[in-house]
N, C-alpha and C positions, 0 to 999 in steps of 0.2 A: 309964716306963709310958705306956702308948697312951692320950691323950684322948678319951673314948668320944662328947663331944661331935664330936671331928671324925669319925668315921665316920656319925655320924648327919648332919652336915652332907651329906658326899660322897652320902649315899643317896638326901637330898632333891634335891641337884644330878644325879644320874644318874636317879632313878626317877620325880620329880615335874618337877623343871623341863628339861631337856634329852630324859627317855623313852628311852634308849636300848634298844634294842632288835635281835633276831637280825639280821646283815645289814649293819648301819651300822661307818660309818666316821666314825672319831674323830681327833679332835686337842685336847690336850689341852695349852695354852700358857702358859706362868709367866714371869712377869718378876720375876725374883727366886729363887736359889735356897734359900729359909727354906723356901716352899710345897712343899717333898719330901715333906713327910708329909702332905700331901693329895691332893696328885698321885698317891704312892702306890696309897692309896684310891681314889682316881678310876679309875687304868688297872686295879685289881684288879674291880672292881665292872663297868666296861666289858666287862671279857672275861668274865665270870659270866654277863652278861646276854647276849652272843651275838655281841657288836660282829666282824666279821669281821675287821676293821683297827683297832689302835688305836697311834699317835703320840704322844708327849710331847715336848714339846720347853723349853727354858729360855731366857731370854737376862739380858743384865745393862746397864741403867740408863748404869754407865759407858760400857760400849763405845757403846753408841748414841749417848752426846753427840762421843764423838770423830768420829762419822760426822757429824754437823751440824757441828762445828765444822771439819773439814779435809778435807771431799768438795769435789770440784769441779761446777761445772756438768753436763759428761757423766756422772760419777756420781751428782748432784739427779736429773737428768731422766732415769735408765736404768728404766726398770719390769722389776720381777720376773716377768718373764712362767711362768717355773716355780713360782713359789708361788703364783700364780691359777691353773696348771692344776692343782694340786694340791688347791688350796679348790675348785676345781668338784668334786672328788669325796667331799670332805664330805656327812656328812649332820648331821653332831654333831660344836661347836666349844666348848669350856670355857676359858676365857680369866680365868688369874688374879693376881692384882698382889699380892707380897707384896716393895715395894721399900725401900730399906736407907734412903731421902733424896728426898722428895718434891720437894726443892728442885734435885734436881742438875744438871735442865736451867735454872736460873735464867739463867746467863751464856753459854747455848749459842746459836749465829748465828737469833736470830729466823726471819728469811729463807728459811733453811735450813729451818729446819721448815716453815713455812709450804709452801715450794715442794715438800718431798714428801710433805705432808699430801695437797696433791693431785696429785701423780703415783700415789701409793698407794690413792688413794679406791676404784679400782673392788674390789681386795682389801676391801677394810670391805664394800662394794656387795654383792658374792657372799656372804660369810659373815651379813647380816644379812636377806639377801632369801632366803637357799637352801638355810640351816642352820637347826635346832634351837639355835641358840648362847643360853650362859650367857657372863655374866663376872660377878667378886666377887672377893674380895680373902679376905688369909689373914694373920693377929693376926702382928704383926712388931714389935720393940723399937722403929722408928724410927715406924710407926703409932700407936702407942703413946704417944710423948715428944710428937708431935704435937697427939694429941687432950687432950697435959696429962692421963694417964692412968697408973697402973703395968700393964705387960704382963697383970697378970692380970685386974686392971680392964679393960682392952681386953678380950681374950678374953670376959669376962664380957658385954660389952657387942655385943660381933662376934654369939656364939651368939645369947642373947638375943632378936636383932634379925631371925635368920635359920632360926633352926631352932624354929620357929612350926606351928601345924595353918595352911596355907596354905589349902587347901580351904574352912576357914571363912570365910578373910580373902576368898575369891574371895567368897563368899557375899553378904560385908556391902560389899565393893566394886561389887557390880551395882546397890544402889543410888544409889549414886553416879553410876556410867554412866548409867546409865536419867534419874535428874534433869538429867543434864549432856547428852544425847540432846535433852532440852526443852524446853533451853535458848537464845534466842536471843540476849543479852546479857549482859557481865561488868560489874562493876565492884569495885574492890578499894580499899581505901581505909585509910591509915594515916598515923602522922606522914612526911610530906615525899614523901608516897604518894597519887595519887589518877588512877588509869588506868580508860580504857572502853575495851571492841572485843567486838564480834560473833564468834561462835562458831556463827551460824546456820548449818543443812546439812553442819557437822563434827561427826563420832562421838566419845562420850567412850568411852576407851580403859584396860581395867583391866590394871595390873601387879600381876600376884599370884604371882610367884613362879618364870617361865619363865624371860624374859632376863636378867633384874638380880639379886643378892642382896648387901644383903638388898636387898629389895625395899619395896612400898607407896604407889603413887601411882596416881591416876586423869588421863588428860593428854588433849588435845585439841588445834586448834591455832587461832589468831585468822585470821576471815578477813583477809585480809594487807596490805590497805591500810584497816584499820576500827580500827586503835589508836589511841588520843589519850591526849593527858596524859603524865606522868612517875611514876615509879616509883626511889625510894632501893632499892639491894640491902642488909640488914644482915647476912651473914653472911661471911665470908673466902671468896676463891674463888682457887686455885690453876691456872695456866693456863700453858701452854709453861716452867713451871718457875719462874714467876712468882707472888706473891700479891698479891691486888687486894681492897681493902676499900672500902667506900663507894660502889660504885659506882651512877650517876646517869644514868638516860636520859631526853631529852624525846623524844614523838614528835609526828609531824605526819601524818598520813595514814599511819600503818604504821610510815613510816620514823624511822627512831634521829636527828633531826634536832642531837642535842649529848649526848655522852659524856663525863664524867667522872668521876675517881675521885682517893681520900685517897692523900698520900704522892707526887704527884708521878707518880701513873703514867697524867697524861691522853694523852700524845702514845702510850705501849705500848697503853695502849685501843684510841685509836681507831686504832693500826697494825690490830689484828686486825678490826676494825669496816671497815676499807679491803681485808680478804680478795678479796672478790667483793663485786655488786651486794649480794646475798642475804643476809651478813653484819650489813644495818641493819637487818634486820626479820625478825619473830619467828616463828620455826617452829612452836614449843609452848608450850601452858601448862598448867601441869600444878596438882594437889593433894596434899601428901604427907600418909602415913595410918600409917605405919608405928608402933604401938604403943611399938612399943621403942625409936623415934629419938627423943630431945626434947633433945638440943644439939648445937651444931655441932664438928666434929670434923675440918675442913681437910680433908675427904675428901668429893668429891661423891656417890659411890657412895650413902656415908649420909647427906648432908647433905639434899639433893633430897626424902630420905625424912621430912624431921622431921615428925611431928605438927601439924599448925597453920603448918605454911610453903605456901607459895607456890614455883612457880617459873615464869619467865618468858623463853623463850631465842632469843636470838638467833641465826639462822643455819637450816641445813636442817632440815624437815619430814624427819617420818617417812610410810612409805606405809601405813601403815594410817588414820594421818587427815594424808592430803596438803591442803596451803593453794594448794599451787605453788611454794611457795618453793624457794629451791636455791641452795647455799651448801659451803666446803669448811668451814665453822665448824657447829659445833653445840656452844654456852656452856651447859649451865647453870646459873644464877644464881638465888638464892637468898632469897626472903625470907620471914622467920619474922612471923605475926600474930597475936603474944601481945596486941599492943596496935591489931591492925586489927580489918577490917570485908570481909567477901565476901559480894556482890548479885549476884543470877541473876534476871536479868526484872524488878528491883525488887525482890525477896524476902530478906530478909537468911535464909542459910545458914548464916554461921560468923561468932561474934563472939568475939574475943580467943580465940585459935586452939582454940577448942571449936565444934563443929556445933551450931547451936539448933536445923535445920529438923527437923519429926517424923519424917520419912521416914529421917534419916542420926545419929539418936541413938546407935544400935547402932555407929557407928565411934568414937566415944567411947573413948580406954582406961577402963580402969575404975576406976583411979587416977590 
């Protein structure tokens, strides 16, 4: 029997957050073949809506490591220049993860990734500057085992989170922009926690529901040599197939002056931190708002979203609120303030990950 929730998802991913509409061209990308019954939905609802072209395409987790693990040089550095001429005619990209083993790039050649993280950059460049693009994920056994969930608890938790009156969340997120707009000063304060940087003359930024799902955060970015202090990450962060807990940055003028992290992964840190210049200093910061996130779940997607976290990332700026930065890394990193403190100008806004300021009660869940 047909999950009536997932067709309501696909309506809100084609009608509200990508818009498809007469004309457009689609692609529609899945890493993982579990997401067929949404994809499904997806290219049915494309072509109803007028999409002149629509594409699907799959791929699989496996095959991609054996390409990091046994490409050579001239294979690292060969660029796809048909699948950039192909994303130039996009106008609408849906991009969905429903993978079998989060971990399966864990022992895959670092390096390897790293080097065609950036020979591939200008592909991400095109689909985020010149599409309509969604990405979000789709309820899978191994998501699932992850978040220490049973699949149906996942599902429960995936809808939930995603298939929301967004319209309203736009609503109650303009206040937030609008105070983060006014703001000339952060400060964020919690155990092993106590960072300051200016955000004067950068725009606060609402995710309600377009790029990301789920979605829920308000983000901006530090001006880029104005960070001080250190900052503990507490939540698990998965990264090139890796998972990193504890992780610990001091800064000095912007820059990530000493990284480390639990378990022994200070030398893989700071490989990725040794990216580019742009990798030691922070792109964004962001506030997650999402009603429906409140624990972590080894998936940034939702993580980033929790209620009362923080996040703070290293590597490239987005162009809607550029800092300058620039970087093939964009982390983000994770920290929940069930037991901090967030100061805007001196004004305390959120204590132990609830808003006190008047203006931002209304983001409050309600439970």
């Amino acid at each position: 029997m047909k999950d009536p929730r997932i067709v309501q998802f696909a309506e809100i991913l084609v009608d509200y957050s990508t818009r498809v509409k007469k004309g457009d061209v689609v692609l529609i990308s899945a890493s993982g073949f579990e997401a067929a019954p949404l994809v499904k939905e997806l290219y049915a609802l494309c072509l109803k809506r007028g999409a002149k072209y629509v594409e699907y395409s799959f791929s699989n987790p496996e095959i991609d490591r054996q390409f990091y693990n046994l490409a050579g040089k001239q294979q690292l550095e060969h660029f796809p220049q048909h699948k950039l001429d192909f994303f130039k005619t996009l106008t609408v990209y849906i991009g969905i993860s429903a993978g079998e083993n989060s971990m399966v790039m864990a022992n895959a050649r670092q390096q390897a990734m790293v080097t065609y993280q950036k020979v591939t950059k200008p592909l991400i460049d095109q689909r985020v500057k010149h599409t309509r693009w969604m990405v979000t994920r789709y309820p899978t056994h191994a998501a699932a085992q992850e978040a220490k969930m049973s699949l149906e608890e996942y599902e429960d938790y995936l809808f939930s989170a995603c298939c929301i009156d967004w319209n309203a969340e736009s609503r109650k997120q303009e206040k937030l922009k609008k105070l983060m707009d006014r703001t000339k000063k952060v400060r964020i304060t919690a155990p092993d926690t106590d960072i300051l940087f200016s955000i004067d003359g950068l725009p606060g930024i609402k995710c309600d529901g377009r790029f990301n799902m789920p979605d829920g955060e308000v983000f901006t970015a530090p001006v880029r040599d104005s960070v001080q202090g250190h900052i503990t990450y507490n939540c698990p962060s998965i990264y090139q197939g890796k998972e990193y807990n504890g992780i610990r940055f001091d800064f000095k003028d912007g820059r990530i002056i000493k990284a480390s992290a639990d378990g022994g992964m200070d030398n893989a840190l700071n490989k990725i931190l040794d990216t580019d210049e742009g990798a030691r200093y922070i792109g964004e910061f962001a506030l997650g708002i999402n009603p429906g996130i409140r624990q972590p779940m080894r998936n940034i997607l939702f993580d980033e979203k929790i209620f009362g976290s923080i996040h703070l990332t290293p590597g490239q700026a987005y162009d809607e609120c550029d800092n300058g930065n620039r970087s093939a890394v964009h982390w983000d990193l994770v920290r929940i303030l069930a037991d901090g403190e967030i100061w805007f100008d001196d004004v305390l806004i959120q204590k132990n990950g609830r808003f006190v300021h008047k203006e931002l009660l209304s983001l409050n869940p309600q439970a």
